[in-house]
Backbone as JSON Lines, residues from 0, in Angstrom:
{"i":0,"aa":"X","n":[104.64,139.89,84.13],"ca":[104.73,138.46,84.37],"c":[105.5,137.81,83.23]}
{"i":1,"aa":"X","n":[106.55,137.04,83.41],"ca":[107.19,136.2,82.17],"c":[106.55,135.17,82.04]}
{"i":2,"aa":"X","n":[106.67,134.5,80.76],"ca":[106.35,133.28,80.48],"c":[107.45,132.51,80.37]}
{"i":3,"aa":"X","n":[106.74,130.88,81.02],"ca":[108.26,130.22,80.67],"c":[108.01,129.44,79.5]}
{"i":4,"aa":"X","n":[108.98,128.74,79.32],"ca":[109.46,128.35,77.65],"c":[109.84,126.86,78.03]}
{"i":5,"aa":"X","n":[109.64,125.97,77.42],"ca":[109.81,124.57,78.05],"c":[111.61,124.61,76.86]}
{"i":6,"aa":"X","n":[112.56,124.0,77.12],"ca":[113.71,124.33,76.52],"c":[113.5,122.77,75.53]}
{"i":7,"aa":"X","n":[112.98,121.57,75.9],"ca":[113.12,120.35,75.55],"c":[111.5,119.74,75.48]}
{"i":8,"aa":"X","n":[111.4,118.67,74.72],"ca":[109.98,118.62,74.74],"c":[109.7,117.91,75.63]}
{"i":9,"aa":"X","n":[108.4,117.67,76.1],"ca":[107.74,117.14,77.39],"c":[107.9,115.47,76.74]}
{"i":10,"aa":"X","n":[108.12,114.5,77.35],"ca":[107.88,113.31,77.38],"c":[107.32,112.32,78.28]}
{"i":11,"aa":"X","n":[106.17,111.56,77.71],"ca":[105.32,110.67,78.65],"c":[106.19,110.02,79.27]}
{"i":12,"aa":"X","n":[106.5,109.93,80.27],"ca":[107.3,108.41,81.24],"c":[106.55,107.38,81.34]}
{"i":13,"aa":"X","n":[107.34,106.24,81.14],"ca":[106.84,104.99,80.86],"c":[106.09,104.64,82.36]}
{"i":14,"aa":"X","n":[105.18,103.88,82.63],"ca":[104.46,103.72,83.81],"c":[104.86,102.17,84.28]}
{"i":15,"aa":"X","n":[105.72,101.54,83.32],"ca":[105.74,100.11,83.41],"c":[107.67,100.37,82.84]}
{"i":16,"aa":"X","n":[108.62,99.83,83.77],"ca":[108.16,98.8,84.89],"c":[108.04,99.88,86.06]}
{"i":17,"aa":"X","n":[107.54,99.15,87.09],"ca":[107.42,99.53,88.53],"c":[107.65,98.41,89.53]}
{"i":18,"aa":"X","n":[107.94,99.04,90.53],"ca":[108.18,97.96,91.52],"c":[106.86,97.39,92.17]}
{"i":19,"aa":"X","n":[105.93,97.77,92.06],"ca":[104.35,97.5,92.42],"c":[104.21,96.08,91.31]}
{"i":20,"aa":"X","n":[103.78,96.2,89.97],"ca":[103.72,95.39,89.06],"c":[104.22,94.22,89.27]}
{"i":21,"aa":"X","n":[105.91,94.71,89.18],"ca":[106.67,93.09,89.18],"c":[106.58,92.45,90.28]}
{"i":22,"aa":"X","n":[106.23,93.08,91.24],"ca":[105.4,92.68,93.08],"c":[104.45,91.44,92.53]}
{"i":23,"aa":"X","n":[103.68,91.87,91.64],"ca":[101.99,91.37,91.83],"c":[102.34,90.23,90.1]}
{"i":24,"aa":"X","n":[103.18,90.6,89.4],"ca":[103.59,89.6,89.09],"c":[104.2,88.14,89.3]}
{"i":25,"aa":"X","n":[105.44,88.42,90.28],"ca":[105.99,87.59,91.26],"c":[105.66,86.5,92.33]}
{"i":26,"aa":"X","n":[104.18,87.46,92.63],"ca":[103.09,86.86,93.65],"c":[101.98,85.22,92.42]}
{"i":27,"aa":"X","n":[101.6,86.28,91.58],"ca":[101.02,85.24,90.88],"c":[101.37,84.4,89.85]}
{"i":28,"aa":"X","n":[102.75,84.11,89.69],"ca":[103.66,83.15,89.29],"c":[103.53,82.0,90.1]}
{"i":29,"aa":"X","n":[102.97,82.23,91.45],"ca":[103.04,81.23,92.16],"c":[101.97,80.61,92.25]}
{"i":30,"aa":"X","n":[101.38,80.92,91.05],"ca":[100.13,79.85,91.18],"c":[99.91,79.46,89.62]}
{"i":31,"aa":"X","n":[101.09,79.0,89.13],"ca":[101.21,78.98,87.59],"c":[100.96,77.43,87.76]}
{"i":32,"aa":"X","n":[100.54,76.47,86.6],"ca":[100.04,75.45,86.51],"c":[101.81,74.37,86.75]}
{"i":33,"aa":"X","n":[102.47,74.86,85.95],"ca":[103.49,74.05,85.02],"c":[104.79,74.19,86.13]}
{"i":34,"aa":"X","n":[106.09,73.56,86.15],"ca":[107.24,74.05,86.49],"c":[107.1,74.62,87.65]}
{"i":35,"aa":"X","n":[106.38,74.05,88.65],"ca":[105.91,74.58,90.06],"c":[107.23,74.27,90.4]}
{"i":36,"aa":"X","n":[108.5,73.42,90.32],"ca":[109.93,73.6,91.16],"c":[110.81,73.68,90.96]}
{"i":37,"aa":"X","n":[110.58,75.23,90.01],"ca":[111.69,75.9,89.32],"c":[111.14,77.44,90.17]}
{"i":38,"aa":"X","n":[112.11,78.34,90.52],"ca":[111.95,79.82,90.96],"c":[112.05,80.57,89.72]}
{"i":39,"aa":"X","n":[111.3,81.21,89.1],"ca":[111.32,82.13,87.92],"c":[111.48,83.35,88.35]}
{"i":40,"aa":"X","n":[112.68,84.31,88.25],"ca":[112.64,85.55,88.13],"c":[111.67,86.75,87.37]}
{"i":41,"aa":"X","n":[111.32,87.62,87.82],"ca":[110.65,88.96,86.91],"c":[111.63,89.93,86.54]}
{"i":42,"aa":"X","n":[112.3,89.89,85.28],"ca":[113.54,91.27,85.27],"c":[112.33,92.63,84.39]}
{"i":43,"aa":"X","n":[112.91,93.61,85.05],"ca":[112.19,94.61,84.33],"c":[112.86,95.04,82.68]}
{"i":44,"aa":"X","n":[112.34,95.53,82.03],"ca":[112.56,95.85,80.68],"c":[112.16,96.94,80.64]}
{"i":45,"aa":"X","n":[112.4,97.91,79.36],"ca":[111.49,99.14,78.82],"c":[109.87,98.96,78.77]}
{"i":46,"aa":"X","n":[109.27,99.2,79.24],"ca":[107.81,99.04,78.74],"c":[107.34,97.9,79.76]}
{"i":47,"aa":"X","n":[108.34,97.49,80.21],"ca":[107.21,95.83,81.25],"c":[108.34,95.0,81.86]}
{"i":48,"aa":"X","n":[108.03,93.98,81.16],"ca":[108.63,92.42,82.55],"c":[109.09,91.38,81.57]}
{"i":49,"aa":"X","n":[110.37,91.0,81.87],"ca":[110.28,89.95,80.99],"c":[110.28,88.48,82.28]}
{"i":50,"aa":"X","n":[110.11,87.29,81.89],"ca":[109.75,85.88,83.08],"c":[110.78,85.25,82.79]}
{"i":51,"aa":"X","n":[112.1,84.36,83.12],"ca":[113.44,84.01,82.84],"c":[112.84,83.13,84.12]}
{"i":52,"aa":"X","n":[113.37,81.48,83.72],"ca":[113.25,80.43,84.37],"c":[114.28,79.53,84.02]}
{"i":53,"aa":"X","n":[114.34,78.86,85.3],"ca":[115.71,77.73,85.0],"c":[115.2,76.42,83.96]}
{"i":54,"aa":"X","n":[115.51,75.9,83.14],"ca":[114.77,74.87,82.31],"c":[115.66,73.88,83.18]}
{"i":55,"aa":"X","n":[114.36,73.29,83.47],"ca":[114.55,71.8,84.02],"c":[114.2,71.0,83.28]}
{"i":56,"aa":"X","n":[113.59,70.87,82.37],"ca":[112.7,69.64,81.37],"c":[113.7,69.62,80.29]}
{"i":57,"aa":"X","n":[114.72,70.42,80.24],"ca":[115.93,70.37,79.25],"c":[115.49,70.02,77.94]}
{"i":58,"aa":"X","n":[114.14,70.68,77.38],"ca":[113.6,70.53,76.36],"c":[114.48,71.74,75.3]}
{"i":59,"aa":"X","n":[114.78,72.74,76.32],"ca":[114.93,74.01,75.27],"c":[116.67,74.38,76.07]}
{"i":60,"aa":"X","n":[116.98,74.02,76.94],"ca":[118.46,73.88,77.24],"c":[118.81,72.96,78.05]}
{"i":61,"aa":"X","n":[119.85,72.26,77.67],"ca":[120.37,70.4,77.59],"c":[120.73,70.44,79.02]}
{"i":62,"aa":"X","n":[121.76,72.12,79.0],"ca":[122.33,72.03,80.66],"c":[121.34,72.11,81.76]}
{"i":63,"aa":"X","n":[119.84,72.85,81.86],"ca":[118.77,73.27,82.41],"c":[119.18,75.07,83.04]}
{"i":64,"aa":"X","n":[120.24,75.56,82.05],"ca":[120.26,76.82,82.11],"c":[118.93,77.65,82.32]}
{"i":65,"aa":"X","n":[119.29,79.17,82.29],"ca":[118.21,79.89,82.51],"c":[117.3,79.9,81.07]}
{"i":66,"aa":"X","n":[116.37,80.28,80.71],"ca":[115.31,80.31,79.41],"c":[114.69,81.15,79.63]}
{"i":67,"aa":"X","n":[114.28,82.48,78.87],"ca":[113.27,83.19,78.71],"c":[111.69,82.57,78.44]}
{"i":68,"aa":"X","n":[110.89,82.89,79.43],"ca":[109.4,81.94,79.85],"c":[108.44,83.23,79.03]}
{"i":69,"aa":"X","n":[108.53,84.69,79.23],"ca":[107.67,85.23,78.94],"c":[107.95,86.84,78.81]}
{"i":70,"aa":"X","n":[107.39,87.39,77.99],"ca":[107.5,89.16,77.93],"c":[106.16,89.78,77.91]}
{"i":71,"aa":"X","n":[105.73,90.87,79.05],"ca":[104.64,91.08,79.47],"c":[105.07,93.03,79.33]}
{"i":72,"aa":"X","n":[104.52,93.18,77.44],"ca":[104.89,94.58,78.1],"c":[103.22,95.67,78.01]}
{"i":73,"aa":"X","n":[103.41,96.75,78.34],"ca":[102.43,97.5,78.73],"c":[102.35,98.48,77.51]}
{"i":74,"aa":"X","n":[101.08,98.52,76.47],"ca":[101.31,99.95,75.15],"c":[100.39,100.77,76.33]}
{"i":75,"aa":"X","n":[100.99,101.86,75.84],"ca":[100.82,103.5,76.94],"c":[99.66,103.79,75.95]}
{"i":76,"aa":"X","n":[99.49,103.65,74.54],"ca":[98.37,104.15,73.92],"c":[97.48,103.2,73.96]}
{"i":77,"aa":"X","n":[97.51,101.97,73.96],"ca":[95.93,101.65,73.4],"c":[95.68,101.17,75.51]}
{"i":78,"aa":"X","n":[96.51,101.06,76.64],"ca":[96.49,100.74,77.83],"c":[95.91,99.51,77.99]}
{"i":79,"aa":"X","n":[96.98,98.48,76.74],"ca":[96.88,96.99,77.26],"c":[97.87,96.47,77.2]}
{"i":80,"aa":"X","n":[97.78,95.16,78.08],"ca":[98.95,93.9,77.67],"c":[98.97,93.29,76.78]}
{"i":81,"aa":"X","n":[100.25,93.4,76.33],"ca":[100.6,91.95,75.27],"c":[101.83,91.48,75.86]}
{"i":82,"aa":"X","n":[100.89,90.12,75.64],"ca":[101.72,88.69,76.39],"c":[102.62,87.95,75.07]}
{"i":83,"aa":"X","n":[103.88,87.92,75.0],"ca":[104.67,87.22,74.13],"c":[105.17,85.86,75.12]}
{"i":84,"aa":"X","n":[105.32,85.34,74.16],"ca":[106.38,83.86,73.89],"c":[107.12,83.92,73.31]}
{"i":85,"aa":"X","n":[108.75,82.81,73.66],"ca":[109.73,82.96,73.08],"c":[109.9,81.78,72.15]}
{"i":86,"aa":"X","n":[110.33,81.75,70.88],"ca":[110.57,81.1,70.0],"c":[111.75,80.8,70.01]}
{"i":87,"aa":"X","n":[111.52,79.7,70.66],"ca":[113.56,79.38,71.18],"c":[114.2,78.99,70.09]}
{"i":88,"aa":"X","n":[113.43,78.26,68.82],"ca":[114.42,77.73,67.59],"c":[115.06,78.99,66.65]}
{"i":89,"aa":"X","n":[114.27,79.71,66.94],"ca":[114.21,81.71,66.28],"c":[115.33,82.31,67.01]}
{"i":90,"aa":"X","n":[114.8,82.64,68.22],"ca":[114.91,83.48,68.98],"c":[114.41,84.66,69.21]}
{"i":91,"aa":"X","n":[113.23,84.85,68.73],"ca":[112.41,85.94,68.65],"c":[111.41,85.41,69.59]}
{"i":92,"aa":"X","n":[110.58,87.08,70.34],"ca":[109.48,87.16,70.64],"c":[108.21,86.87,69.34]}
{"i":93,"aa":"X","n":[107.23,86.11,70.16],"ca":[106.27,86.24,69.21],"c":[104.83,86.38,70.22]}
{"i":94,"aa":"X","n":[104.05,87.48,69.24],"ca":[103.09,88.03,70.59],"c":[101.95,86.93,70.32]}
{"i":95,"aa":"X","n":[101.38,86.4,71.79],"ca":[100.35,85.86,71.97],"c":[99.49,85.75,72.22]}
{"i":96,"aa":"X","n":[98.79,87.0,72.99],"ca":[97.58,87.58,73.31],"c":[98.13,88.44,73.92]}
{"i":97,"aa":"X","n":[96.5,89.73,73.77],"ca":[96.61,90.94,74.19],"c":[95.65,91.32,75.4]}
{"i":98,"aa":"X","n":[95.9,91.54,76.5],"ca":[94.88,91.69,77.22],"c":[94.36,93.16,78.33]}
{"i":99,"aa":"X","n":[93.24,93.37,78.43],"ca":[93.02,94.9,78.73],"c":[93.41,94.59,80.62]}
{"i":100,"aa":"X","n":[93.35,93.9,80.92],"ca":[94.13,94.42,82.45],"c":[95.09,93.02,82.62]}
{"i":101,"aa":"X","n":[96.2,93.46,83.51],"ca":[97.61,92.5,83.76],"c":[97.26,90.78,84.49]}
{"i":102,"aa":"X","n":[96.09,91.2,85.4],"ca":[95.32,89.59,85.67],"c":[95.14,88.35,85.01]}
{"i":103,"aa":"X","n":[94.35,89.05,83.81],"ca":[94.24,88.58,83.01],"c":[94.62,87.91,81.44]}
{"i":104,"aa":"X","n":[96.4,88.76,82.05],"ca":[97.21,88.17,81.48],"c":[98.51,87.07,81.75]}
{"i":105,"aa":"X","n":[98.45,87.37,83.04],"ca":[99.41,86.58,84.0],"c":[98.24,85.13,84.11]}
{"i":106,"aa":"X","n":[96.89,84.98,84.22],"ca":[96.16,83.59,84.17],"c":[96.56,83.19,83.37]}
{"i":107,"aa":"X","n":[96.51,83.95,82.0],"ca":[97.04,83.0,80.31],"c":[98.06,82.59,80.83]}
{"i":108,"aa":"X","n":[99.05,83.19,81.12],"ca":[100.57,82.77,81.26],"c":[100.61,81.77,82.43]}
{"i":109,"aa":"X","n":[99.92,81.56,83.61],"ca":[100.0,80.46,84.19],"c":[99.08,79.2,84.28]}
{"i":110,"aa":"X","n":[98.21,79.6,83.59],"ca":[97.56,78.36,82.68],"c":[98.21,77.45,81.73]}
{"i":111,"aa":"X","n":[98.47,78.24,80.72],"ca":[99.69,77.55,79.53],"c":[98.68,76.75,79.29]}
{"i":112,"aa":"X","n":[97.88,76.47,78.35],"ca":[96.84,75.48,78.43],"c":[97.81,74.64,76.86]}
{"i":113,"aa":"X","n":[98.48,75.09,76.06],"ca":[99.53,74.86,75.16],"c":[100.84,74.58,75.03]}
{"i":114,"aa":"X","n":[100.87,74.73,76.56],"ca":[102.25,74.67,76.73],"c":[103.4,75.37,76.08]}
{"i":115,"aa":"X","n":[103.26,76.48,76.04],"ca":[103.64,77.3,74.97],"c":[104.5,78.27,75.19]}
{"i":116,"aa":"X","n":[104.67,78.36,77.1],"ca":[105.28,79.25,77.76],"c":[106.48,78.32,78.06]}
{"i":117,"aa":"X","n":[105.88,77.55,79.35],"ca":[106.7,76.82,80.32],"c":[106.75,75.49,79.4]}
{"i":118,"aa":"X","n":[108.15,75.78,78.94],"ca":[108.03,74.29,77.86],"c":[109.01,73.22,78.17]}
């Protein structure tokens, strides 16, 4: 009997994005508090989702261009969400809570009780 020999090393595949996820993301965007008549896209990323919305309140672009609303990615080791916000004067992500299932992170995000997303 031979043995086989793996030639390359084994690597975890990312589980996020999927087309299931950004489904059930998409769905419960629509029950976000803020910016109910703006259509926000879900683009997938490495690791998760990022939320891209048209700014209408021309707080954070004058023209009401598109704006990054949110980054929802998935750690494979500890198997939670972290929910970022974008720091539009930066331009950096900055993480804002971490949460152990995606429900319960998409409520933060359509709550906005800070306004902190949909600005």
């Amino acid at each position: 009997m031979q043995s086989a020999v793996l030639s390359h090393p084994a690597v975890r595949p990312f589980a996020h994005p999927n087309d299931l996820d950004r489904k059930r993301i998409e769905r419960s965007l629509q029950a976000r508090k803020r910016y109910r008549y703006v259509t926000p896209q879900v683009v997938t990323t490495v690791g998760g989702y990022r939320i891209e919305s048209p700014c209408c309140s021309r707080n954070i672009d004058k023209d009401g261009g598109v704006v990054d609303v949110a980054l929802l990615l998935h750690d494979a080791d500890s198997a939670k969400w972290e929910l970022f916000r974008k720091d539009h004067k930066t331009g950096l992500w900055q993480l804002d809570t971490t949460h152990e299932r995606l429900p319960s992170a998409l409520e933060r995000l359509n709550v906005d009780p800070e306004r902190t997303f949909w600005q």
